[in-house]
C-alpha positions in Angstrom: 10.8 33.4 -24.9 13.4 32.0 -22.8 11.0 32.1 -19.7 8.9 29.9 -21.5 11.3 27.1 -21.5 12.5 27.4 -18.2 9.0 27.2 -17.0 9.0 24.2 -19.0 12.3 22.8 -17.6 11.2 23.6 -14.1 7.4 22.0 -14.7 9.4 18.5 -15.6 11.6 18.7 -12.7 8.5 18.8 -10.7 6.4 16.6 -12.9 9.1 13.8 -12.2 8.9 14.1 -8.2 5.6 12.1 -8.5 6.1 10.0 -11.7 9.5 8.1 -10.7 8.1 5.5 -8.3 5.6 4.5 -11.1 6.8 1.7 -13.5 8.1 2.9 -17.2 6.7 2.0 -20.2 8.4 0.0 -22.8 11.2 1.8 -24.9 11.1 4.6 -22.2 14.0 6.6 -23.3 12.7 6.8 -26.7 10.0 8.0 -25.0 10.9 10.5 -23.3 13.6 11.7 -25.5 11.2 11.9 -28.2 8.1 13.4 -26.0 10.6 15.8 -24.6 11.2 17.5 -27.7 7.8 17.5 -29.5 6.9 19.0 -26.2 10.1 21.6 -26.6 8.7 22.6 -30.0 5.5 23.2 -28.8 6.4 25.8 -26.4 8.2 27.9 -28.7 5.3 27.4 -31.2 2.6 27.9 -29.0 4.3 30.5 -26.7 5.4 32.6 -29.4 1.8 32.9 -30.7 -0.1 33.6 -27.3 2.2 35.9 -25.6 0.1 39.2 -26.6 -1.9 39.4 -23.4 -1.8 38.0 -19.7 -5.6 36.0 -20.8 -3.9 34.2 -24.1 -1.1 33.5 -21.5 -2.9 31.7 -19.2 -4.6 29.2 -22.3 -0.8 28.9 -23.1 -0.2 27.5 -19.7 -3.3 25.6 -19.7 -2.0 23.7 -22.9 1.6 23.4 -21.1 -0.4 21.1 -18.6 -1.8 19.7 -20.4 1.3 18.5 -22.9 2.7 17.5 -19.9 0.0 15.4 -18.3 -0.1 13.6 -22.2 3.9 13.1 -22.1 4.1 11.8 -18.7 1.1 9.3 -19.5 2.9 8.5 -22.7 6.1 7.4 -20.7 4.8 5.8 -17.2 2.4 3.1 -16.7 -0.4 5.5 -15.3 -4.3 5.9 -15.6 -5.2 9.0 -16.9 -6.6 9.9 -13.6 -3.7 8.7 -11.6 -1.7 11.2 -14.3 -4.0 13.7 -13.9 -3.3 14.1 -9.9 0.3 13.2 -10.1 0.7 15.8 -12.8 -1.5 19.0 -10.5 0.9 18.0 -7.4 3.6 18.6 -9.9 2.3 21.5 -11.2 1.5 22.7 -7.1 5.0 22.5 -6.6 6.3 24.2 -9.5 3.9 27.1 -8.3 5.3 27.1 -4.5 8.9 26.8 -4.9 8.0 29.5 -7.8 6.5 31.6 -5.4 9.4 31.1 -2.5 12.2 32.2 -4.7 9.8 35.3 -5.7 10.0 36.4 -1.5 13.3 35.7 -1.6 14.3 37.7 -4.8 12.3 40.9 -3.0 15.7 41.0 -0.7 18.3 39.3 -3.2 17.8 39.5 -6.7 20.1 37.5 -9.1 18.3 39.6 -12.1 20.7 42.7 -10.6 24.0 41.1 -10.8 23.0 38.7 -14.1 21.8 39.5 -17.0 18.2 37.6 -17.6 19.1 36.6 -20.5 22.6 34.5 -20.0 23.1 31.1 -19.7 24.3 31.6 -16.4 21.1 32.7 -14.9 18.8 30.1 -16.7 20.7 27.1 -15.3 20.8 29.0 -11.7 17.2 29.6 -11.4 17.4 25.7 -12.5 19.4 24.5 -10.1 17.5 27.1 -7.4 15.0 24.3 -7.5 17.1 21.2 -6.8 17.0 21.8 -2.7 13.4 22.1 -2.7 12.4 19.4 -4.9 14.4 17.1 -3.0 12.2 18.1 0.4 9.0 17.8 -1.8 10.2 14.0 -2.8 11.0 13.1 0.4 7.8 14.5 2.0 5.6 13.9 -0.8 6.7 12.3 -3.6 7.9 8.9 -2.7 4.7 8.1 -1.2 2.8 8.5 -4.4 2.9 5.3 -5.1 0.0 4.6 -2.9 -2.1 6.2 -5.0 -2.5 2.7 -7.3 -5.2 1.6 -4.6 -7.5 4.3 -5.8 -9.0 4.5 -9.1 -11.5 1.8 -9.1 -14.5 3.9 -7.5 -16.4 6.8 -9.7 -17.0 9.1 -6.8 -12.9 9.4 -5.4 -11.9 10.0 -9.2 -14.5 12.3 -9.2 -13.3 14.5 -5.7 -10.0 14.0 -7.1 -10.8 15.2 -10.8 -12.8 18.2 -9.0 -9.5 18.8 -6.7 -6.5 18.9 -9.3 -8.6 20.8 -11.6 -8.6 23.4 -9.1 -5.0 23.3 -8.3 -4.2 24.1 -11.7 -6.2 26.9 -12.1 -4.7 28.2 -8.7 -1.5 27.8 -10.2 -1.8 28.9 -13.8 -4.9 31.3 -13.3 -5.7 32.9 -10.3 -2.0 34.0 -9.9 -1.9 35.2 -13.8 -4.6 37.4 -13.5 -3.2 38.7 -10.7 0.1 39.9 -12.4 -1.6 41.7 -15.0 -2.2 44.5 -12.3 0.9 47.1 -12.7 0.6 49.0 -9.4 1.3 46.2 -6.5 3.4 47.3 -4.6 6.1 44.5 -2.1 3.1 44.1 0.4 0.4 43.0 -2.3 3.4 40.5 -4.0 4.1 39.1 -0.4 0.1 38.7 0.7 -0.2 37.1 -3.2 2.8 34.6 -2.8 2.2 33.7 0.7 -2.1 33.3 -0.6 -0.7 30.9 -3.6 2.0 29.3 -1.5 -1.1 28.1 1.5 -3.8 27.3 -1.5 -1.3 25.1 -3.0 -0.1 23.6 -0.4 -3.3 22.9 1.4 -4.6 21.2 -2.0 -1.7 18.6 -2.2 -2.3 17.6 1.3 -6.3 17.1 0.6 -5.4 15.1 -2.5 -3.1 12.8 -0.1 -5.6 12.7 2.6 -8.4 11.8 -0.5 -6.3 8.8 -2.0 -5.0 7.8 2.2 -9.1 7.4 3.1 -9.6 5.5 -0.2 -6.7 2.8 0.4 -8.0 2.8 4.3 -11.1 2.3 2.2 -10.3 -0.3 -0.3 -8.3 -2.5 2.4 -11.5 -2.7 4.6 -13.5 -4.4 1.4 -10.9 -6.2 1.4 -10.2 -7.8 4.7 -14.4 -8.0 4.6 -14.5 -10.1 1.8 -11.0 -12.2 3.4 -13.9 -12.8 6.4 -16.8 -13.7 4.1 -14.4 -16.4 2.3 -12.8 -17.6 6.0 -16.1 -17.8 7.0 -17.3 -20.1 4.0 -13.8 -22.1 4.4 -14.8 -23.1 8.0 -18.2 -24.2 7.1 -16.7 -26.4 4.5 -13.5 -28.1 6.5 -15.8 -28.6 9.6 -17.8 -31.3 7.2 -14.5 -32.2 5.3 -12.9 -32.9 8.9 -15.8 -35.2 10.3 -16.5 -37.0 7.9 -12.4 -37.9 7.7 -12.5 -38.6 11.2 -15.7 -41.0 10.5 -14.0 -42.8 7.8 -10.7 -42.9 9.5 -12.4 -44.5 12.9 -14.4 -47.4 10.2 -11.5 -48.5 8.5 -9.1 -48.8 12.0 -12.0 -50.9 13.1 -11.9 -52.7 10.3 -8.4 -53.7 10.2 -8.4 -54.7 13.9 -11.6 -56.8 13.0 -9.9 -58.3 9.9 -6.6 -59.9 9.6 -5.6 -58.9 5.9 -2.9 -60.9 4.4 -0.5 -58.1 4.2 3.0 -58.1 6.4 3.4 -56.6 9.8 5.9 -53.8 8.2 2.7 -52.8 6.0 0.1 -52.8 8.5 2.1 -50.6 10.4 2.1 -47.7 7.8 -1.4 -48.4 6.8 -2.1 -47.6 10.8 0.6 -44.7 10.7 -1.1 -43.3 7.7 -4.4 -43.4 8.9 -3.3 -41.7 12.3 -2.2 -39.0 10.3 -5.8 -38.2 9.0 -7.8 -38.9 12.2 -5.5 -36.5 14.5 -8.5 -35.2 16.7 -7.6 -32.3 18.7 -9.4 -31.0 21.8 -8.2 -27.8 22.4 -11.7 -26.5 24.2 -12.6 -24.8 20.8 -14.2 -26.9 17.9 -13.5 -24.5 15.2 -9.8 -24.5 16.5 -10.0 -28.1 16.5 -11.3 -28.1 13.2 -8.4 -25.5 11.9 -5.6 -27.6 13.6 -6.9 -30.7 12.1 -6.8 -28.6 8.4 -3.4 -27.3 8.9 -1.9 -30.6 10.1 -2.7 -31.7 7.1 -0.8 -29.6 5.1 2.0 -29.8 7.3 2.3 -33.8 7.1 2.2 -33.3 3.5 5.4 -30.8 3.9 6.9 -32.5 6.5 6.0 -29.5 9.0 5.7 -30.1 12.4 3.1 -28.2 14.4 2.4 -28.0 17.9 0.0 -26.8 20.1 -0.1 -25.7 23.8 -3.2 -23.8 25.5 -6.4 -23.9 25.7 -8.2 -22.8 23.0 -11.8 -22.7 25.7 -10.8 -19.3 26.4 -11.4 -17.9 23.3 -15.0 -18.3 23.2 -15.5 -14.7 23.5 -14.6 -14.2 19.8 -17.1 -15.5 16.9 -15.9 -18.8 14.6 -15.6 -16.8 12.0 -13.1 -14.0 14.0 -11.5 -17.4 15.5 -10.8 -19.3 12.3 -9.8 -16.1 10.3 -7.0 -14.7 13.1 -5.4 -18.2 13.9 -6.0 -19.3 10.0 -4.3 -16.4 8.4 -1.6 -16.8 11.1 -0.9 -20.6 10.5 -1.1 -20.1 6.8 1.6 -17.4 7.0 3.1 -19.7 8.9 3.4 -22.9 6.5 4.0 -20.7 3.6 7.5 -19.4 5.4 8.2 -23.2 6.4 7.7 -24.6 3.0 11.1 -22.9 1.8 13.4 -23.8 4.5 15.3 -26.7 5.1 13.7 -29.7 7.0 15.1 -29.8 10.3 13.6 -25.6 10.4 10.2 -26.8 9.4 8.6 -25.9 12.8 6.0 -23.9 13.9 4.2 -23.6 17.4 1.4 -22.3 18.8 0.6 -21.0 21.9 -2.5 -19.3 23.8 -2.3 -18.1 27.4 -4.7 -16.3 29.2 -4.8 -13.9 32.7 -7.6 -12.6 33.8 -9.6 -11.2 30.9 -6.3 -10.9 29.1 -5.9 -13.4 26.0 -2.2 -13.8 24.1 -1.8 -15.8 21.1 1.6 -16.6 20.3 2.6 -18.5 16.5 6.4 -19.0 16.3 8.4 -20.2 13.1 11.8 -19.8 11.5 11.9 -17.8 8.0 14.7 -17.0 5.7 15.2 -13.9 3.4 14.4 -10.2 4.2 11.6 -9.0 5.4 10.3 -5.3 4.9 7.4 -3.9 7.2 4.7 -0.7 6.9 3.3 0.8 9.6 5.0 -2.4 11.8 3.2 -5.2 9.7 5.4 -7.1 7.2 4.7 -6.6 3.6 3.5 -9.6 1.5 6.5 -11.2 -0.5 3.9 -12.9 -3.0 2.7 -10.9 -6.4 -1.0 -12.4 -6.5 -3.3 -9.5 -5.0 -6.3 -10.8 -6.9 -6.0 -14.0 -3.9 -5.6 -11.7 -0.9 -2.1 -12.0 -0.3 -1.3 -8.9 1.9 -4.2 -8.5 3.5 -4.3 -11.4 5.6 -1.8 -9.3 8.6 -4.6 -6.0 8.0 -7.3 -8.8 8.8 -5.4 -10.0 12.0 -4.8 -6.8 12.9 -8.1 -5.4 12.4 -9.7 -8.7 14.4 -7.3 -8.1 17.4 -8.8 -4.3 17.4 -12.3 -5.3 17.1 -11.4 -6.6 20.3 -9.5 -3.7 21.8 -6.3 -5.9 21.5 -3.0 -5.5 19.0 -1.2 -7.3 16.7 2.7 -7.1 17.3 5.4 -8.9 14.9 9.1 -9.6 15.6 11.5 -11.1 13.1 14.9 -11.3 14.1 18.0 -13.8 13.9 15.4 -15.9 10.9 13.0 -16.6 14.2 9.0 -14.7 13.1 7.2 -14.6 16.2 3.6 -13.3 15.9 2.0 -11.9 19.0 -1.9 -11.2 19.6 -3.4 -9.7 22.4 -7.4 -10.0 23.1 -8.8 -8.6 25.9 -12.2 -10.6 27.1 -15.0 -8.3 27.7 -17.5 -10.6 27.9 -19.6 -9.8 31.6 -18.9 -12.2 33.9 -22.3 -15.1 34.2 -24.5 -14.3 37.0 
């Protein structure tokens, strides 16, 4: 029976590997304390009963998973179908590193020089595991918490369903049936190992490359529907933006027409106040012009100053809607970062230069705190997905593509410096 168990111990070890980066339920200890040994119990109960034949064994380690996907789901804040693949990658790597120390116990076996059934020898073939469970976390297992992108469409937890179900019955079936022949001899046990070993490991990395192509996925719909809003935004401050300019104009006609009986100091900030909201900016592009006008705005309102310096004409190879969502998403980072800083640091600038068919688009502005990056883009500091945040750099970086440019960030010394190239391949007019 003891093998039993230390299957058992060695199925949690690897379980864990791809349940620690997920967040714990409440009470976990209790939890798992208390799961821990129900689960105990039912391996002795259930093992004892159904270790007749190898057939009854492989339903017993069929249930094992399955007490174990319920006990880990029990504990972590999981789906059942993100349990369901984190607990077949565990059960994969139980099966390989079972499967290595079986090559290696063909030239050194502990079972020679300790008895099987010590102490000593259960917590060795234990501890056997750490080295290799460490490589499978580092490789593997900290990355699993990618896999919360995933779940919302029926046919990826479908391929994924299909894919972990077959990774446990490599692990738990194939192989058992395979033991219940007497006469292998080493060549047949190395061909089997080194079969189970690729199958295995081949599976985990389709289940990584399945959930990798559904976050690429999930991102795009993402930074599409980011676009469709941008492009409903623009339509709406283009109107808001003339008709404040209109109204702006009147009423500074109207108070050089009339003389009101108010003082000199007040006419002055009724004039300042209403230069504020008719700033008119003629970069060369309207729906830059437009987008300046919006954010200055918002940076009055914050005491943020913003300045310009280009020529915004030479961006007319890119659509309004690729035009407002690149330079909005990068001012908007941009005022978000200065809102928390002290006043005399509330600055950003723009820049656009271009050479040749060669377009850069530089927005500078001072930040404070930490900043972590993935795959060289920052990651969002704000908790609201449902409003886009974090997406906003993907749609940048997926605009400056489109147009067989790149997207490069520097932060350094509290200075953020956003760089885009575009690359105009617009033929030149005849």
């Amino acid at each position: 029976m003891d093998e039993f168990f230390l299957v058992y111990l060695e199925n949690l070890m690897c379980f864990s590997l791809f349940f620690l980066n997920f967040s714990r339920r409440q009470h976990f200890a209790a939890r798992f304390l208390g799961a821990l040994v129900l689960g105990a119990g039912g391996v002795f109960l259930i093992g004892h009963l159904l270790y007749a034949s190898n057939v009854l064994v492989f339903v017993y380690y069929l249930i094992e998973f399955c007490m174990l996907l319920v006990i880990f789901h029990f504990c972590f804040q999981t789906s059942w179908a993100q349990a369901l693949c984190c607990a077949s990658a565990g059960r994969a790597t139980q099966h390989m590193i079972y499967q290595l120390l079986q090559l290696v116990s063909l030239e050194f076996d502990p079972s020679r020089y300790v008895s099987t059934d010590s102490f000593a020898y259960f917590l060795g073939a234990l501890l056997s595991y750490l080295p290799f469970c460490a490589v499978i976390y580092l490789a593997l297992g900290r990355k699993i918490g990618d896999f919360d992108f995933a779940y919302e469409k029926g046919e990826f937890r479908w391929r994924m369903g299909v894919l972990s179900a077959v990774m446990v019955l490599v692990c738990v079936g194939i192989t058992r049936f395979a033991k219940s022949s007497a006469t292998r001899d080493i060549y047949a046990v190395i061909a089997e190992s080194l079969y189970a070993i690729i199958c295995c490991l081949l599976c985990m990395l389709m289940q990584f490359e399945l959930n990798r192509r559904a976050k690429l996925t999930k991102e795009m719909e993402m930074v599409r529907m980011l676009w469709k809003k941008d492009s409903k935004q623009l339509a709406e401050r283009k109107d808001t933006i003339e008709l404040i300019n209109m109204k702006c104009h009147d009423i500074r006609h109207k108070l050089e027409d009339y003389h009101l009986p108010i003082t000199d100091e007040e006419e002055q900030e009724l004039k300042s106040l209403i230069r504020i909201y008719d700033q008119t900016y003629r970069t060369g592009s309207q729906t830059l012009d437009v987008l300046l006008a919006d954010r200055a705005l918002l940076c009055e309102k914050d005491h943020i100053q913003l300045s310009f310096l280009g020529d915004g004409s030479c961006l007319k190879f890119l659509t309004e809607a690729d035009i407002y969502s690149l330079l909005g998403n990068a001012l908007g980072n941009a005022v978000e970062a200065s809102r928390r800083l002290e006043e005399k640091k509330r600055q950003i600038s723009m820049i656009i230069r271009h050479s040749g068919d060669l377009v850069s688009i530089s927005v500078t502005n001072y930040y404070q705190g930490q900043l972590h990056f993935e795959e060289d883009l920052p990651v969002t500091t704000q908790p609201d997905a449902e409003d886009f945040h974090g997406y906003g750099m993907k749609s940048m970086q997926a605009i400056a593509q489109k147009y067989g440019g790149k997207l490069k960030v520097k932060a350094e010394d509290g200075v953020f410096n956003l760089t885009i190239w575009l690359i105009d391949n617009t033929p030149p007019a005849p």
